[in-house]
KEKE-3310 file (N, C-alpha, C; in steps of 0.2 Angstrom, whole numbers, plus 5000, padded with zeros to 4 digits):
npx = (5094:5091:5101:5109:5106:5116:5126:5121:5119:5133:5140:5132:5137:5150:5152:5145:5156:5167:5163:5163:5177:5182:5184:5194:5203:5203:5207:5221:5222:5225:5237:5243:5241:5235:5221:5208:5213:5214:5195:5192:5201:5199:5185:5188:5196:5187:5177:5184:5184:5172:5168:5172:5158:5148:5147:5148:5133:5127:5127:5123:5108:5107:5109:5098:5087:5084:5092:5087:5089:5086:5084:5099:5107:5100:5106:5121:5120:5117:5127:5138:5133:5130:5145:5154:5155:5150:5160:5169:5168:5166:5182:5187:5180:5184:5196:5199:5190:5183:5182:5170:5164:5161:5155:5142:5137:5136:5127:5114:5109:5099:5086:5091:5085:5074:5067:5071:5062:5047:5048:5048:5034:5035:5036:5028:5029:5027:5020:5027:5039:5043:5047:5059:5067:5071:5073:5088:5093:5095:5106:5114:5119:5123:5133:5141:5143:5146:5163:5181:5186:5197:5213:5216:5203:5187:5178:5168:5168:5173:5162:5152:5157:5157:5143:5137:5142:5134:5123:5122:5124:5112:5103:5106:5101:5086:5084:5087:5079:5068:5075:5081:5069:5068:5081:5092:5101:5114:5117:5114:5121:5133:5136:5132:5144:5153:5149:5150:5167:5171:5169:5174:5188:5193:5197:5206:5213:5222:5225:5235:5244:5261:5262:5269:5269:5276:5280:5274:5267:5268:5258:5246:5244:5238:5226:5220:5214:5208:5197:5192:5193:5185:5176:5169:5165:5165:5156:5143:5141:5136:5130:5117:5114:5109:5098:5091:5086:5081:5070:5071:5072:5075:5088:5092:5093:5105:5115:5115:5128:5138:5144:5146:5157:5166:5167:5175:5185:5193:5196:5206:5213:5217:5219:5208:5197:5184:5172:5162:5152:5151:5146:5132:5128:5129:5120:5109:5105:5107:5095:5084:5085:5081:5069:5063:5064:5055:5043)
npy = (4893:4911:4923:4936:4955:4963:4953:4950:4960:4967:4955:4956:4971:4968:4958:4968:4978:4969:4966:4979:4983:4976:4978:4987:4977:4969:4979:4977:4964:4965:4970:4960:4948:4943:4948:4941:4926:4929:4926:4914:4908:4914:4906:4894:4894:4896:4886:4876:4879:4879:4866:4856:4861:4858:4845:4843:4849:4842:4829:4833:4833:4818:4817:4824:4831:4821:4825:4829:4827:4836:4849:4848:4850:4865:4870:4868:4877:4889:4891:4894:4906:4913:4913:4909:4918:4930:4933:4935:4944:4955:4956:4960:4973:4981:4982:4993:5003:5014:5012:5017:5019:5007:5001:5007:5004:4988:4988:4991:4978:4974:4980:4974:4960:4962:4967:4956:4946:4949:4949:4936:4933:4932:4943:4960:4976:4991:5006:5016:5006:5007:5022:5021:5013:5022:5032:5026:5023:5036:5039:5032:5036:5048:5044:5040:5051:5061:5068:5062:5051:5040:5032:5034:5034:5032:5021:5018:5008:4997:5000:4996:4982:4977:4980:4970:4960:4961:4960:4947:4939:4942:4934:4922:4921:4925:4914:4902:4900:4892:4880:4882:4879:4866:4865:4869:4883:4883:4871:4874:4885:4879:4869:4878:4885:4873:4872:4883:4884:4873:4876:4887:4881:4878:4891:4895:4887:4889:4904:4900:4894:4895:4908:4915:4909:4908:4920:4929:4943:4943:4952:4948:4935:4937:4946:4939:4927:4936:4938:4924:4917:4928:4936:4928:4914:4918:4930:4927:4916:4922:4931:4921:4918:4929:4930:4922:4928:4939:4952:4952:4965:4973:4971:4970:4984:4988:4986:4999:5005:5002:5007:5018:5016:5009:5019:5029:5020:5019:5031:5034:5024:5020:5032:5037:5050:5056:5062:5076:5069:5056:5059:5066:5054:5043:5047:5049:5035:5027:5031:5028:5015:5011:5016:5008:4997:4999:4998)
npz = (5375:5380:5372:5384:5382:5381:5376:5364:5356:5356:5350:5335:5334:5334:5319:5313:5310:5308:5296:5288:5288:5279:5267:5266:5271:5259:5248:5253:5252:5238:5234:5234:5229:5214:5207:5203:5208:5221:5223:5220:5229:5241:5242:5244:5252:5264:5261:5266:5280:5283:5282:5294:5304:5296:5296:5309:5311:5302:5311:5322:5319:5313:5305:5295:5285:5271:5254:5238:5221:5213:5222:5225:5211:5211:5221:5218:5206:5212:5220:5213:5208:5222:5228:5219:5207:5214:5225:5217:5207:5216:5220:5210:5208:5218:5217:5208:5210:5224:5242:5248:5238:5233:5245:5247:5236:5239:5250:5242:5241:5248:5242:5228:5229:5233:5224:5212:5221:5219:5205:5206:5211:5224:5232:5234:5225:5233:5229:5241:5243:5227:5226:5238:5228:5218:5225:5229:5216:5213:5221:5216:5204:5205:5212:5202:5194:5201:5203:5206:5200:5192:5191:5207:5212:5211:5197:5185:5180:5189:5200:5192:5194:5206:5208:5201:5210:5222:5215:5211:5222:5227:5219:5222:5236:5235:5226:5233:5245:5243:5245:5257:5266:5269:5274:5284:5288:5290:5284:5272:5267:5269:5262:5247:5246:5247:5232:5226:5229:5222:5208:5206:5205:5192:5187:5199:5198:5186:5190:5197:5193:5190:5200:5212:5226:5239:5239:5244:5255:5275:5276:5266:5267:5280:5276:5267:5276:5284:5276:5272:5286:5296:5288:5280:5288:5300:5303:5296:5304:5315:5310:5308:5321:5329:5320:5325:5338:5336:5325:5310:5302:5314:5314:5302:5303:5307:5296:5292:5296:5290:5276:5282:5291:5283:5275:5284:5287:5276:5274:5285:5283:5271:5265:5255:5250:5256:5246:5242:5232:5235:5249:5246:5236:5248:5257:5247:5240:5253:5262:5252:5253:5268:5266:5258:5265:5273:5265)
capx = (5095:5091:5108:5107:5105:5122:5130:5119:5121:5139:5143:5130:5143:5158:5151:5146:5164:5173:5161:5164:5185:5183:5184:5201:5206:5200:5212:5228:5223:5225:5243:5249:5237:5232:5212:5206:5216:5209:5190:5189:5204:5194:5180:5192:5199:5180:5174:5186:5185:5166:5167:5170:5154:5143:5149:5146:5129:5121:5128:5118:5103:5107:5109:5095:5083:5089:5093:5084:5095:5085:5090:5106:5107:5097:5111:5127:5121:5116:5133:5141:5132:5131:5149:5160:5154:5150:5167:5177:5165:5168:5188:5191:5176:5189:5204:5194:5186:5185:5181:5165:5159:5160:5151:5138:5133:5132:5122:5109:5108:5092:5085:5090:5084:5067:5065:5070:5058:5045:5047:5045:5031:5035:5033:5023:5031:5021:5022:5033:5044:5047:5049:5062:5071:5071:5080:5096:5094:5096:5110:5120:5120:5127:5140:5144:5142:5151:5171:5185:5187:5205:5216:5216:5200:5181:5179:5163:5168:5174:5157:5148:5159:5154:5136:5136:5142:5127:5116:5124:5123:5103:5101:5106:5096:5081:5082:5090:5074:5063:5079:5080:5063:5069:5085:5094:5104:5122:5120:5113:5127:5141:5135:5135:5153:5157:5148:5157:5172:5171:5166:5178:5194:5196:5199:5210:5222:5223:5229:5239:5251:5265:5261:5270:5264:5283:5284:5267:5271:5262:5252:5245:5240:5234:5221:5216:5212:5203:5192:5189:5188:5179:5170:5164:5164:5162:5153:5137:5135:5134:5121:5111:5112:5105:5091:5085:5083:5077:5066:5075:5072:5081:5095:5094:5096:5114:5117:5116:5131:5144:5146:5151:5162:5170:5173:5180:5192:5195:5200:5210:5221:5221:5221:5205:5195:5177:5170:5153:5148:5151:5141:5126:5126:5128:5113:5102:5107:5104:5090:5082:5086:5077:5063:5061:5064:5049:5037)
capy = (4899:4916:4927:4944:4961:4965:4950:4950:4969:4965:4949:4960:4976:4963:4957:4975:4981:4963:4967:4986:4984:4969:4983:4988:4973:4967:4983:4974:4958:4965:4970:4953:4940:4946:4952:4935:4923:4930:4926:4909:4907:4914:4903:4887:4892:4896:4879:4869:4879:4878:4859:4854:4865:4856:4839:4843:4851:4835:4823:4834:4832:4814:4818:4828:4828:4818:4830:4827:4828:4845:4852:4849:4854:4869:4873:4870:4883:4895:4892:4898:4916:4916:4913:4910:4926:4935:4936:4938:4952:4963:4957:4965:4980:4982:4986:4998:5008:5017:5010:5021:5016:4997:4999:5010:4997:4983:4993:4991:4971:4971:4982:4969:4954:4965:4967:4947:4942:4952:4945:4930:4932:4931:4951:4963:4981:4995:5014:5018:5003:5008:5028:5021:5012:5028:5035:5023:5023:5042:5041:5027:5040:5052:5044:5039:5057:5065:5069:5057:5045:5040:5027:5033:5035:5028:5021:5015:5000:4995:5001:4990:4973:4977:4981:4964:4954:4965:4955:4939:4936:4945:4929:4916:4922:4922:4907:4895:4903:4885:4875:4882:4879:4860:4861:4873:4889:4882:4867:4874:4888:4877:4865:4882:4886:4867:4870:4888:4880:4867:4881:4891:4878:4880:4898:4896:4881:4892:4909:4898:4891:4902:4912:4914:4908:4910:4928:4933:4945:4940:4956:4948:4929:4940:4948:4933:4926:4939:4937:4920:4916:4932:4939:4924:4912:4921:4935:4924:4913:4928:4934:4920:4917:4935:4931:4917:4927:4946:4953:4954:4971:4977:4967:4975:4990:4988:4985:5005:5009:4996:5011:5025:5013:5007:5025:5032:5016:5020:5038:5034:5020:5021:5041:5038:5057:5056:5068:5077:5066:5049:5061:5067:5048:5038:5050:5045:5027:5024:5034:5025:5008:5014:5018:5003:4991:5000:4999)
capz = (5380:5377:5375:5388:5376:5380:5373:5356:5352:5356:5344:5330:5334:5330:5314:5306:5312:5301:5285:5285:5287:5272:5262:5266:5270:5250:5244:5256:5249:5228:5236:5236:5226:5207:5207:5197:5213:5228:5225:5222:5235:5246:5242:5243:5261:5267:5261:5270:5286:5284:5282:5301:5305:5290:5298:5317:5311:5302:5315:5328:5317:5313:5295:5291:5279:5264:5250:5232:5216:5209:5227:5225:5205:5211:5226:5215:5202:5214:5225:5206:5208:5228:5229:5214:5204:5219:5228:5210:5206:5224:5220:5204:5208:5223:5213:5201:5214:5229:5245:5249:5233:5235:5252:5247:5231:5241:5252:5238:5240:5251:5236:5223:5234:5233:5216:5212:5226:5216:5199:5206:5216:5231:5236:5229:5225:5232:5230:5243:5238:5221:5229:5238:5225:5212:5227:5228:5210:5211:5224:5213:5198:5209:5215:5195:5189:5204:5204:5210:5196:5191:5196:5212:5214:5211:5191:5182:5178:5198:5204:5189:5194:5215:5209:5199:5216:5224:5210:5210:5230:5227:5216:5228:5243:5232:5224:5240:5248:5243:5247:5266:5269:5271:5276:5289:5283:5289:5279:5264:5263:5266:5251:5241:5248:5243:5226:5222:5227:5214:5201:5203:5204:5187:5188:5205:5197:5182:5189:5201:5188:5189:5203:5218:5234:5242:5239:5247:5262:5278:5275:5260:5270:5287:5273:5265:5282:5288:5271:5272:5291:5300:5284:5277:5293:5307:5302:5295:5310:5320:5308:5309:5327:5330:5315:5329:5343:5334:5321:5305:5302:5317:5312:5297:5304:5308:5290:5287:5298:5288:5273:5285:5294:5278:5272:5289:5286:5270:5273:5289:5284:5265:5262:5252:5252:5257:5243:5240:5229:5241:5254:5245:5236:5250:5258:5245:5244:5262:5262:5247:5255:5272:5264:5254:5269:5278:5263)
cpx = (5095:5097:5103:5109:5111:5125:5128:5122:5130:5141:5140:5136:5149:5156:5149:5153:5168:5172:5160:5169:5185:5184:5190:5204:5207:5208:5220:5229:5225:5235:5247:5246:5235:5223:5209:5208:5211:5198:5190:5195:5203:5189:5184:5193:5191:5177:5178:5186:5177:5165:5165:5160:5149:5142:5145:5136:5125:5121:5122:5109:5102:5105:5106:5089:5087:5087:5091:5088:5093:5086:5095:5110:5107:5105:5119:5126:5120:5122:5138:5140:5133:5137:5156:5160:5153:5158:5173:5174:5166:5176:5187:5183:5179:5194:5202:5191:5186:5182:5173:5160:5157:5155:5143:5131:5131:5127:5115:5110:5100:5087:5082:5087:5076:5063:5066:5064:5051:5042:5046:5038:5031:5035:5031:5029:5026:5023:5028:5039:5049:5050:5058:5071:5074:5076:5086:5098:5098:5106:5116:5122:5124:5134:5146:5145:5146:5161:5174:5187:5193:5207:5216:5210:5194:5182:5172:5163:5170:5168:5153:5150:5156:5147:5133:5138:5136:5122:5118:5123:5115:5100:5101:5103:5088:5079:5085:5083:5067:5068:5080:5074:5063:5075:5088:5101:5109:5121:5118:5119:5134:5141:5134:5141:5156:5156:5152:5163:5174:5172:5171:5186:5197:5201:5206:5216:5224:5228:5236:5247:5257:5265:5266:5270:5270:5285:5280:5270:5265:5256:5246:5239:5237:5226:5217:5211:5206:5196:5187:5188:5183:5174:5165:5160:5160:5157:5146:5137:5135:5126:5115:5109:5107:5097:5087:5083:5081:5076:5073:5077:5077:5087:5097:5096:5104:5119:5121:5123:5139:5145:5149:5156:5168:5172:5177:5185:5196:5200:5205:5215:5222:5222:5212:5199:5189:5173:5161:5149:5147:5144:5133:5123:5125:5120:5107:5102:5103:5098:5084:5082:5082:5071:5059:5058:5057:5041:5035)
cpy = (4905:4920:4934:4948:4964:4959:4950:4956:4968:4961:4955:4967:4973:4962:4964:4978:4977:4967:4975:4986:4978:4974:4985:4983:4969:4973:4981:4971:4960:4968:4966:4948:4946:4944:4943:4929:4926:4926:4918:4905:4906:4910:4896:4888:4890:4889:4874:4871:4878:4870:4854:4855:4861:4850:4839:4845:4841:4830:4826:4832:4825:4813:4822:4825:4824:4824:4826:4830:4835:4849:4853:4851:4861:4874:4872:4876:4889:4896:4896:4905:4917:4918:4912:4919:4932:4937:4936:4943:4957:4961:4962:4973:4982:4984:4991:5003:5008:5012:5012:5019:5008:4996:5000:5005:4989:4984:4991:4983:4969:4974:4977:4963:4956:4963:4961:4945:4945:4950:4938:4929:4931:4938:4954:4971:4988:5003:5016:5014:5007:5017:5027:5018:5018:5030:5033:5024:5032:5043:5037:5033:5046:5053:5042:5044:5060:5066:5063:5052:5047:5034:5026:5033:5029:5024:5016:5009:4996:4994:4996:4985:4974:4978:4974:4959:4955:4958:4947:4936:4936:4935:4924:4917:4922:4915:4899:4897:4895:4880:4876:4882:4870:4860:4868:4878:4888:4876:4869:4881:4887:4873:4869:4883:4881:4870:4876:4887:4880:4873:4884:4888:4880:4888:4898:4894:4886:4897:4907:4897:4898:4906:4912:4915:4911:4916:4933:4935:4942:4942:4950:4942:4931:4943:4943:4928:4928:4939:4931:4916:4920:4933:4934:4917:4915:4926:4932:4919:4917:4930:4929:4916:4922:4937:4929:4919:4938:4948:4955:4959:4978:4975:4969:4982:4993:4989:4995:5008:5005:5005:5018:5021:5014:5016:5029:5027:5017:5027:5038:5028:5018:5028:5041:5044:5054:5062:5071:5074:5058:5053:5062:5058:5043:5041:5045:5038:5023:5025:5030:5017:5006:5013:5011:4997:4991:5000:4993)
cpz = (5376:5379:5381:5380:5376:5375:5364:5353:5352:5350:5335:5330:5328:5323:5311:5307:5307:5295:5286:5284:5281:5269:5259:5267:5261:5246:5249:5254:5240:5230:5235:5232:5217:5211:5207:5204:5219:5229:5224:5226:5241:5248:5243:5250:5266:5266:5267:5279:5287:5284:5289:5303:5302:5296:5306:5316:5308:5308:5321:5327:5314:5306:5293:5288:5274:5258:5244:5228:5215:5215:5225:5220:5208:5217:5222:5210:5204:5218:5218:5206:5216:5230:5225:5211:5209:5222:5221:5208:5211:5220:5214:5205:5215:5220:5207:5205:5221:5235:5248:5244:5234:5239:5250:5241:5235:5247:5249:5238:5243:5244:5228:5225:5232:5228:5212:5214:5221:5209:5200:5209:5223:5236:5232:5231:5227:5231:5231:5241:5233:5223:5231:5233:5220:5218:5226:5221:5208:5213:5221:5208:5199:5209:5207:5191:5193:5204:5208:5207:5194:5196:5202:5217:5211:5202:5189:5181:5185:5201:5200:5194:5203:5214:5206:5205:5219:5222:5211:5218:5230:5225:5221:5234:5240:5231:5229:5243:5251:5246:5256:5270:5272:5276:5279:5286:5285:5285:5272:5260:5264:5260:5249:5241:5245:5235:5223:5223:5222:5212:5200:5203:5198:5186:5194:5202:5190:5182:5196:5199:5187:5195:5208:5225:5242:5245:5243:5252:5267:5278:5271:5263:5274:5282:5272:5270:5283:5283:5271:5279:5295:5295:5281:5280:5298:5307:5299:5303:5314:5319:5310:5315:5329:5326:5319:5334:5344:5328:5316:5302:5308:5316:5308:5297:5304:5302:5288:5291:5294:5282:5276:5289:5290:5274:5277:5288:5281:5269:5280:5286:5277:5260:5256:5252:5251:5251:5243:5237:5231:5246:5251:5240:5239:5255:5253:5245:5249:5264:5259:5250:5261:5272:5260:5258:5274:5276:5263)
residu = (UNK:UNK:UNK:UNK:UNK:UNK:UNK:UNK:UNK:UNK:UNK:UNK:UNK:UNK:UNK:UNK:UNK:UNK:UNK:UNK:UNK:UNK:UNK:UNK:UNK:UNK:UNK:UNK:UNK:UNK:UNK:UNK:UNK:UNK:UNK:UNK:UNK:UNK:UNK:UNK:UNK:UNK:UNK:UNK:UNK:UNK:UNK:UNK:UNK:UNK:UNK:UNK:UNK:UNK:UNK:UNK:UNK:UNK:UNK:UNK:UNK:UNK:UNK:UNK:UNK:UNK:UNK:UNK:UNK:UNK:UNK:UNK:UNK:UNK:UNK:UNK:UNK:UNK:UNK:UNK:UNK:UNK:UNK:UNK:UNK:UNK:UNK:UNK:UNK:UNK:UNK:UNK:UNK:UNK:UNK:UNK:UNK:UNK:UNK:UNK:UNK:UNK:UNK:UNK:UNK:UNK:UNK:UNK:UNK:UNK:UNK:UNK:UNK:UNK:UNK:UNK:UNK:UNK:UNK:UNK:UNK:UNK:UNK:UNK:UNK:UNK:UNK:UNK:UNK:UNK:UNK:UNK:UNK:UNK:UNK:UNK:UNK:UNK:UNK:UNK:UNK:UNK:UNK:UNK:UNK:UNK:UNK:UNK:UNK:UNK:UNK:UNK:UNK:UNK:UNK:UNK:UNK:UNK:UNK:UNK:UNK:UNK:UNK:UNK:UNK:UNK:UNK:UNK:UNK:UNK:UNK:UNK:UNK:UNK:UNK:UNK:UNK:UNK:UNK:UNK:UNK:UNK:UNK:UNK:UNK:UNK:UNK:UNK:UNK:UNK:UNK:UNK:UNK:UNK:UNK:UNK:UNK:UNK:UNK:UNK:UNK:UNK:UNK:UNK:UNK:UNK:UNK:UNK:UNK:UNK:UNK:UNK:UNK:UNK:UNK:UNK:UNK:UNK:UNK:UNK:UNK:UNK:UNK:UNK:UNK:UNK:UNK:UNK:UNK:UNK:UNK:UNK:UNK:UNK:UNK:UNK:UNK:UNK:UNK:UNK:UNK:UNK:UNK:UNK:UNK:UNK:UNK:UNK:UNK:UNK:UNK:UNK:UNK:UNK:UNK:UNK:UNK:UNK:UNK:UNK:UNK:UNK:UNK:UNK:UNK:UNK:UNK:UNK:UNK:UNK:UNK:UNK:UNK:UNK:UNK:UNK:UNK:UNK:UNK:UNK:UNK:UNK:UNK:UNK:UNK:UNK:UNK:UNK:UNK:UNK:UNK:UNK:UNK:UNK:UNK)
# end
């Protein structure tokens, strides 16, 4: 049944609104959990509440395709970058950097997606393309040359670790690409969920030892939460209800209102200053990303 155009634009609304407040929420979560703990935490609560969901989806499909060993190799090492590396690279490039910055680098994920798909063949780069990458390129530099570094503010190394999850998720949407051409996009990224998991336990039981869980205020749990069931639950089967029933491109539109979101959030509810060089580098940025998605 086809949703009414109120209800989709509604649910899409909800979900850029979750993944633009992740932002702030991410700097309430480093408040209460060490940097290191939150992402494969994260990725541990997500698996198990993604679990039901897996289970109810084969049952409806009546198991499925049967999954092949190199599949399932190929989905545990890309569940390592889509979701172990990836949500420990946004934690610690969260606690190092500003909120404007964070958003505006992942921002550039369709970008990186691009230029992957490309190297492998599977799109070609043309002119305007590469135009508009030189732009983002310009508007990242920008915002790495501009004012506002310091503890309290943006710092090179924050914006690296947020631009290396960028890349590590890019990686996993490239190369699962062969893998959901059999098997349906809830079960192939809860079995990366299961596989980052895994991957990252080691890391989890590690910075677990000692720590404690007692002392966390509810702030700290209510974050955690909102990380691992709206942003990384809810907020994808929205996305890919809405993939089933509009072009992806308008879809994608929505994407470019998450970095102004995320910096008006940032300057209301954590004092974070919007400076000149967040504005003319999220311009180019956005701009460059635009321009790339159109070439």
């Amino acid at each position: 049944m086809t949703p009414s155009r109120e209800k989709l634009y509604g649910l899409i609304s909800l979900m850029t609104l979750i993944w633009s407040i992740n932002y702030v929420v991410a700097k309430v979560a480093l408040r209460a959990f060490p940097a290191l703990l939150i992402g494969p935490l994260r990725a541990a609560v997500a698996a198990v509440l993604l679990a039901p969901l897996y289970l109810w989806t084969r049952w409806r499909r009546n198991g499925g395709d049967p999954w092949q060993r190199r599949e399932l190799l190929t989905l545990a090492v890309l569940g390592v970058f889509g979701i172990t590396l990836n949500q420990v690279f946004f934690v610690l490039g969260m606690n190092r950097t500003s909120v404007a910055h964070a958003a505006l680098l992942i921002a550039t994920t369709p970008l990186q997606v691009m230029l992957l798909a490309a190297l492998r063949g599977q799109e070609s780069i043309t002119p305007r393309k590469a135009c508009g990458m030189l732009t983002a390129v310009g508007g990242i530099a920008v915002l790495n040359l501009g004012p506002g570094r310091g503890p309290q503010g943006a710092s090179f190394a924050g914006d690296l670790f947020v631009f290396l999850a960028a890349f590590s998720f890019s990686v996993y949407t490239v190369f699962s690409k062969e893998v959901t051409r059999r098997h349906d996009s809830v079960t192939v990224n809860s079995l990366g969920y299961f596989a980052g998991a895994l991957a990252g336990a080691p890391l989890l039981l590690h910075q677990s030892a000692g720590f404690p869980y007692s002392r966390v205020p509810a702030s700290g749990w209510w974050a955690l939460a909102y990380m691992a069931l709206l942003s990384s639950v809810l907020c994808y089967l929205i996305f890919y209800y809405a993939l089933n029933h509009m072009a992806a491109t308008r879809l994608a539109a929505f994407s470019y209102m998450q970095p102004v979101i995320a910096a008006l959030a940032g300057l209301v509810l954590l004092g974070e200053p919007i400076t000149a060089a967040v504005g003319l580098g999220g311009l180019l940025v956005l701009s460059g990303v635009w321009v790339t998605g159109r070439g």
